[in-house]
N, C-alpha and C positions, 0 to 999 in steps of 0.2 A: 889477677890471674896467677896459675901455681909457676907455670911454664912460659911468663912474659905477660907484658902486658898487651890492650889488645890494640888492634891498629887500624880498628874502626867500630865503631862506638852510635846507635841510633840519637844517644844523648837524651833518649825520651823515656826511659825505664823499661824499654822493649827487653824481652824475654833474653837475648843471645847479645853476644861480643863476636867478631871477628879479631884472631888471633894470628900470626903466621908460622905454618907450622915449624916443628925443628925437632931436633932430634930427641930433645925430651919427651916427644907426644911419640916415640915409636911405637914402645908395649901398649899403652893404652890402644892406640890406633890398629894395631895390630888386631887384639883381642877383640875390638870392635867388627873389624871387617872381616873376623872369621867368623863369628857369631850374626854375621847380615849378609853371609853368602847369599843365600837363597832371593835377600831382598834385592841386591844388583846385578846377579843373575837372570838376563845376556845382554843388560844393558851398558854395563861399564866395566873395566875393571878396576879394582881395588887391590894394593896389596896387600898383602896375608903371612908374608915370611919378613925377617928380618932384611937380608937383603934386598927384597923386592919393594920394603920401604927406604932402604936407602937409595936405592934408583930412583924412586918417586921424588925423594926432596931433594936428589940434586939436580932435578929439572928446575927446580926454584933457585933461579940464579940472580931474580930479583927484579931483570932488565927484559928476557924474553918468556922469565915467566914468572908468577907470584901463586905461590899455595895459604890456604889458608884454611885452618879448624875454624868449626861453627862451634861457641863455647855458649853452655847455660848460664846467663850472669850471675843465677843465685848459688850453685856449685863448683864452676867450670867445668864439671863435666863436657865432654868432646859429644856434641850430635850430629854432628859430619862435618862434611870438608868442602870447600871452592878452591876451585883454581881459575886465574885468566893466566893463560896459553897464547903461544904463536904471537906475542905481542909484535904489532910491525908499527915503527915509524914512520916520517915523514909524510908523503901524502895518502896515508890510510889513518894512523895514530888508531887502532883499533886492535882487539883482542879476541881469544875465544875460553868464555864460561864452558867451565867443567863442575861437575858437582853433584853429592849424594848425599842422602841421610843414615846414621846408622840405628840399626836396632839397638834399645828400644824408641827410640826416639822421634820414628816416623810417621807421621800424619795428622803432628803436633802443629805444625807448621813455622815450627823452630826453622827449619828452611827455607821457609820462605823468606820468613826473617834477617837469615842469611846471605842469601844470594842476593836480595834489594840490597843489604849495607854492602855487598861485593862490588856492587853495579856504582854504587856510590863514592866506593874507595875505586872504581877504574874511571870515572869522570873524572871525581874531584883530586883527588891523590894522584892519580897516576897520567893523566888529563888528555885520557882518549876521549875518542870521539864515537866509536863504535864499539860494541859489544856483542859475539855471536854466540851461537850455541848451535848444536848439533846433536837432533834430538831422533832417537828410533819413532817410527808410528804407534808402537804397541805399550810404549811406556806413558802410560797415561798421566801416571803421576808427576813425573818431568815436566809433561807439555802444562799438564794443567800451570805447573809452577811456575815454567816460563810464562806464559798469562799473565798471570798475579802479579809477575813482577813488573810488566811492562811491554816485553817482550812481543811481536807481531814474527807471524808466522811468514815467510819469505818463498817459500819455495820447498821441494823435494828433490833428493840427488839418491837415486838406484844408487846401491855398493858402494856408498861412500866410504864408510870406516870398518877398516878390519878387526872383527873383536874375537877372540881366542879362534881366528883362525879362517872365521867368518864373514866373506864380506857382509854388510849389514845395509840398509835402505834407513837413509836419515830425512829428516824435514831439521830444516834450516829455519831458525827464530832470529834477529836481532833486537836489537834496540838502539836508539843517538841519542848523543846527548844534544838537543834540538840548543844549549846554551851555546855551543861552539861553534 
């Protein structure tokens, strides 16, 4: 990879690498997620300026939280991004999945790609035990993904998450690791 190598690997010839991001993916990341406004538009936000990508990776402190690029293995090219969030130890050992695609690169299923070897590197790597996600109703393509990847639907929480301003109505996914 251009910008490190990656730090989780299918090992099977799957299409993507998980990388973690860093400051070398700013520009690229950048141009990405101005160019896929409209795709995570009002579902997430993404940074779009230089500083507001420097807030983003320093919530990656490695311990309560880990970002990561979805990279094409044949390119590197950057098709989006995961994060696991809000890591809690002790008797939780669980996290919360964050994550998008960027244009052009969506409904490839490069992501989904992604977000399984994410779910992989928070088992085995990182060695929680729970992984959640917080998903709007209306983003169809999220939940599908959450699916795919394992993921069971938990529940709905009215106004959970504030996004530009907005409370927002999420449904709640997890997934265990049934090994732990």
């Amino acid at each position: 990879m251009e910008h490190g190598r990656p730090v989780d690997d299918a090992g099977d010839g799957g299409r993507v690498v998980l990388r973690r991001t860093s400051a070398d993916d700013r520009d690229e990341f950048i141009g990405l997620a101005r160019a896929s406004g409209d795709l995570h538009h009002p579902w997430v936000w993404v940074p779009t300026t230089e500083q507001g990508f420097e807030e983003y990776l320093a919530r990656f402190d490695q311990v309560a939280a880990v970002g990561f690029v979805v990279c094409l293995r044949k390119t590197g090219a950057i098709a989006g991004f995961v994060s696991i969030s809000r890591i809690e130890r002790g008797s939780y050992e669980k996290g919360v999945l964050g994550y998008g695609a960027f244009t052009p690169h969506e409904g490839r299923g490069y992501m989904t790609e992604g977000v399984a070897l994410a779910v992989r590197h928070g088992f085995e790597r990182l060695g929680l035990h729970r992984l959640e996600a917080d998903i709007q109703p209306g983003n169809t393509a999220s939940l599908s993904l959450a699916a795919k990847v394992g993921l069971r639907r938990e529940g709905f929480s009215p106004k959970l998450i504030r996004i530009e301003g907005v409370w927002r109505d999420h449904e709640r996914w997890a997934i265990v690791d049934d090994r732990s």
